[in-house]
C-alpha angles and dihedrals in degrees: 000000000000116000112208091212129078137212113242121204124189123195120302101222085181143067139205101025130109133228109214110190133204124197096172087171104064123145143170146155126270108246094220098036110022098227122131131276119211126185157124126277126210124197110179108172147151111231128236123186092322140044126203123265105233096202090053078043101058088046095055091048086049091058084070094068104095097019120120099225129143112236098252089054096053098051094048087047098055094048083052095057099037090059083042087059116029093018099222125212072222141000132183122185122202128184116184107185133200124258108284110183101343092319135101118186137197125201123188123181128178144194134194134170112251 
């Protein structure tokens, strides 16, 4: 489950707002059929210190393409490695995938600093 790309961050010059992301265009592998897995990615967060590069961003989502990964591990993958990288005050990830066999799923996961 190692993505090649990282997610790059730059300086946050503000405080109090918050970044809300949209990646309408992800896609991986299932892990048991290897079919593909399309779907859309939400990253709501407060910045720190730091906000996500989207470029860096783009890169690392891509490196899902070909991965075998089940939906629930992705997205908790992804919030692990965005407050890795920009270090939120808050983060929530959200993957909304298309219908597979008659179901469509939604996974959230969320950090905040305690």
């Amino acid at each position: 489950m190692k993505n090649k790309y990282k997610i790059e961050v730059f300086p946050n010059l503000h405080k109090g707002y918050e970044i809300n992301i949209e990646i309408p265009e992800y896609t991986s592998v299932c892990p048991k059929t290897g079919l593909p897995d399309f779907g859309t990615i939400t990253i709501r967060y407060m910045p720190g210190k730091s906000c996500i590069e989207l470029k860096s961003l783009k890169y690392y989502i891509i490196g899902y393409r070909n991965m075998g990964i089940f939906y629930e591990n992705v997205i908790n993958k992804i919030l692990k490695d965005v407050v890795s990288a920009c270090k939120p005050k808050w983060c929530i990830v959200t993957g909304d995938f298309n219908a597979r066999g008659g179901i469509r799923t939604t996974v959230t996961a969320k950090y905040r600093i305690k």
